[in-house]
Kinemage of the C-alpha trace (Angstrom):
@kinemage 1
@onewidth
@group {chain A} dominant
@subgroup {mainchain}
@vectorlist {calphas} color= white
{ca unk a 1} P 24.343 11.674 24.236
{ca unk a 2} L 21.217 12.948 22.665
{ca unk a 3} L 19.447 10.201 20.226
{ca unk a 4} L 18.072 11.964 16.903
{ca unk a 5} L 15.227 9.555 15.628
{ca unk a 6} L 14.668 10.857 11.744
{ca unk a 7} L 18.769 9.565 11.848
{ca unk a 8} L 17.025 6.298 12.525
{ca unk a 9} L 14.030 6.856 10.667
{ca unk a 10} L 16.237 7.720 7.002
{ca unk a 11} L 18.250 4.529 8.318
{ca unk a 12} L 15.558 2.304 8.393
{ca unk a 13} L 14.160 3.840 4.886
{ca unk a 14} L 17.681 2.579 3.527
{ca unk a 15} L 17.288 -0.578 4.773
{ca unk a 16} L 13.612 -0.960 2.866
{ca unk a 17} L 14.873 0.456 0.077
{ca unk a 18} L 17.426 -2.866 0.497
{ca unk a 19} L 15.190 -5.403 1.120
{ca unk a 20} L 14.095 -8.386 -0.877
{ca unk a 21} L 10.395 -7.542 -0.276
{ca unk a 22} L 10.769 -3.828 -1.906
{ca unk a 23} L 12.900 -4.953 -4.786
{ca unk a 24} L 10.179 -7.344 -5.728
{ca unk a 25} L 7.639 -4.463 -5.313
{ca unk a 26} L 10.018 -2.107 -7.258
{ca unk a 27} L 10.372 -4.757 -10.367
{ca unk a 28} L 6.410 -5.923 -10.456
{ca unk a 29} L 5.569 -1.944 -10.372
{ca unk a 30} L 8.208 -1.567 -13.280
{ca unk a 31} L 6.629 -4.703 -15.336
{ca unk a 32} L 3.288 -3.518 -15.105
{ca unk a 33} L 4.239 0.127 -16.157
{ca unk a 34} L 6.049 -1.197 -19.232
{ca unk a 35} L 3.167 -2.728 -20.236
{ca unk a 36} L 0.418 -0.411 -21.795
{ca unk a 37} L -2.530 -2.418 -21.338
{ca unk a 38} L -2.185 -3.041 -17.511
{ca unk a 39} L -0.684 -0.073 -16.470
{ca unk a 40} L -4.281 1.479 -17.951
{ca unk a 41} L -6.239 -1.160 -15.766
{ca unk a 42} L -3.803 -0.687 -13.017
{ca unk a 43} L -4.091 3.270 -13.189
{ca unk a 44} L -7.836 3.116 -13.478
{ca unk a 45} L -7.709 1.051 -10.353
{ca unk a 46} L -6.198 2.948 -7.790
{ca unk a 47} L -8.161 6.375 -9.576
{ca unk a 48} L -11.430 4.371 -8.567
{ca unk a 49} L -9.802 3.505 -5.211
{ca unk a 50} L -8.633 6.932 -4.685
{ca unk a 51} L -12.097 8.537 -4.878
{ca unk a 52} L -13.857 6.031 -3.069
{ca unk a 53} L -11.332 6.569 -0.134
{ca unk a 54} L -11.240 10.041 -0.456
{ca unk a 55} L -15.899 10.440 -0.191
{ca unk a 56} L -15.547 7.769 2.850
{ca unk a 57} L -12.847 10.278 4.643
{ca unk a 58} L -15.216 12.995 3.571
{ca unk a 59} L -18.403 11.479 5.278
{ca unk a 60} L -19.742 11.122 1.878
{ca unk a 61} L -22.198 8.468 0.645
{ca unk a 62} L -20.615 5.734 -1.879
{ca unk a 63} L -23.660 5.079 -4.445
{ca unk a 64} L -24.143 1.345 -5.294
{ca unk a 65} L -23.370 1.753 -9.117
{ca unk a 66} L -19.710 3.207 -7.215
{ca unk a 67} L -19.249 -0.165 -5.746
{ca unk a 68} L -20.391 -2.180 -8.770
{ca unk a 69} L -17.598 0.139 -10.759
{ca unk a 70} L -15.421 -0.883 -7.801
{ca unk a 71} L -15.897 -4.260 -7.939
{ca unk a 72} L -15.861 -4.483 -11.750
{ca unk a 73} L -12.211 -2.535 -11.578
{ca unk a 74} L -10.928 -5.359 -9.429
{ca unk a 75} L -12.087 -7.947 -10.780
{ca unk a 76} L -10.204 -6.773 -13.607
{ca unk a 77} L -7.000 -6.452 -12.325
{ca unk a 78} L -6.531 -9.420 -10.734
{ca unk a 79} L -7.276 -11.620 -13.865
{ca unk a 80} L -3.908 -9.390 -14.746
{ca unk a 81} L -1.151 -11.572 -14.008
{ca unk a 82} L 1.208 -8.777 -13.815
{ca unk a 83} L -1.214 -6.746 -11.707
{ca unk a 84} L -1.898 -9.974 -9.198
{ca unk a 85} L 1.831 -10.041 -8.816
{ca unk a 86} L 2.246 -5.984 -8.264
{ca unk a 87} L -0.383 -6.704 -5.973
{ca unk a 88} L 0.975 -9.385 -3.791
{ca unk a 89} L 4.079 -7.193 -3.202
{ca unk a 90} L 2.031 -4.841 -2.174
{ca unk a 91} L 0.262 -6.717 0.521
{ca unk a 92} L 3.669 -8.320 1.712
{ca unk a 93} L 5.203 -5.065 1.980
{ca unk a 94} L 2.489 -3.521 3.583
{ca unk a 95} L 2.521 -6.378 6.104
{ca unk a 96} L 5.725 -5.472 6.776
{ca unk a 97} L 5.278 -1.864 7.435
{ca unk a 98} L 2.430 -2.568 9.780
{ca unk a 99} L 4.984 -4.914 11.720
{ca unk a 100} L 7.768 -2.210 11.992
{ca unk a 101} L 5.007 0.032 13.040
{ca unk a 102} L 4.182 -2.285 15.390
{ca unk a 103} L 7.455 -2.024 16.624
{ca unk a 104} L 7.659 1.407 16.728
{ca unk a 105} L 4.770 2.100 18.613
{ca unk a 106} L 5.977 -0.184 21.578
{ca unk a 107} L 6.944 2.384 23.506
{ca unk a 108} L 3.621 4.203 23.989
{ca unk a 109} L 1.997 1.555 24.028
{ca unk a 110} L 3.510 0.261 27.146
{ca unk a 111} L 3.692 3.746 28.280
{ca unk a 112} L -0.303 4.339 27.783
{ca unk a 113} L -1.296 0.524 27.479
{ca unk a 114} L -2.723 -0.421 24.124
{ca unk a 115} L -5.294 1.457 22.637
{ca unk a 116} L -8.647 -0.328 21.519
């Protein structure tokens, strides 16, 4: 019997889609994009962490003012209640992702031994 893996690959994106950690995601991400004022901060936040991440993949120097706008930007956003909460789903969920990757990988990894 042949095993198809995107089967178990759109299974397990059900599964997120049906967990506690993604629903609380989903409803901070809805309360902060009801909310004019922090879905501005939070928008100008990830534009700022967008372009940063997108000269360091280009080999591109990141000026000083860059990371003072940086800085400034997230300072911001997490004296946003709403934002601090989006953001803590966020880091749980990615935790979570990295585990299941984790998990996934464990086959080449014990084919080809861990990679440093």
């Amino acid at each position: 019997m042949a095993v198809n893996l995107y089967d178990a690959a759109y299974e397990l994106e059900k599964v997120i889609r049906q967990s506690d950690e993604y629903k609380e995601l989903k409803k901070m991400y809805d309360v902060v994009n009801a909310d004019p004022s922090a879905k501005g901060l939070f928008d100008n936040f990830r534009h700022i962490q967008m372009n940063l991440q997108q000269k360091q993949m280009m080999g591109q120097e990141i000026t000083q003012e860059e990371v003072n706008q940086a800085q400034k930007s997230v300072a911001l956003v997490q004296q946003n209640p709403k934002i601090a909460s989006l953001m803590q789903a966020e880091q749980r969920m990615g935790m979570i992702i990295g585990e299941l990757n984790q998990v996934i990988m464990k086959p080449l990894e014990e084919l080809y031994g861990k990679m440093q």
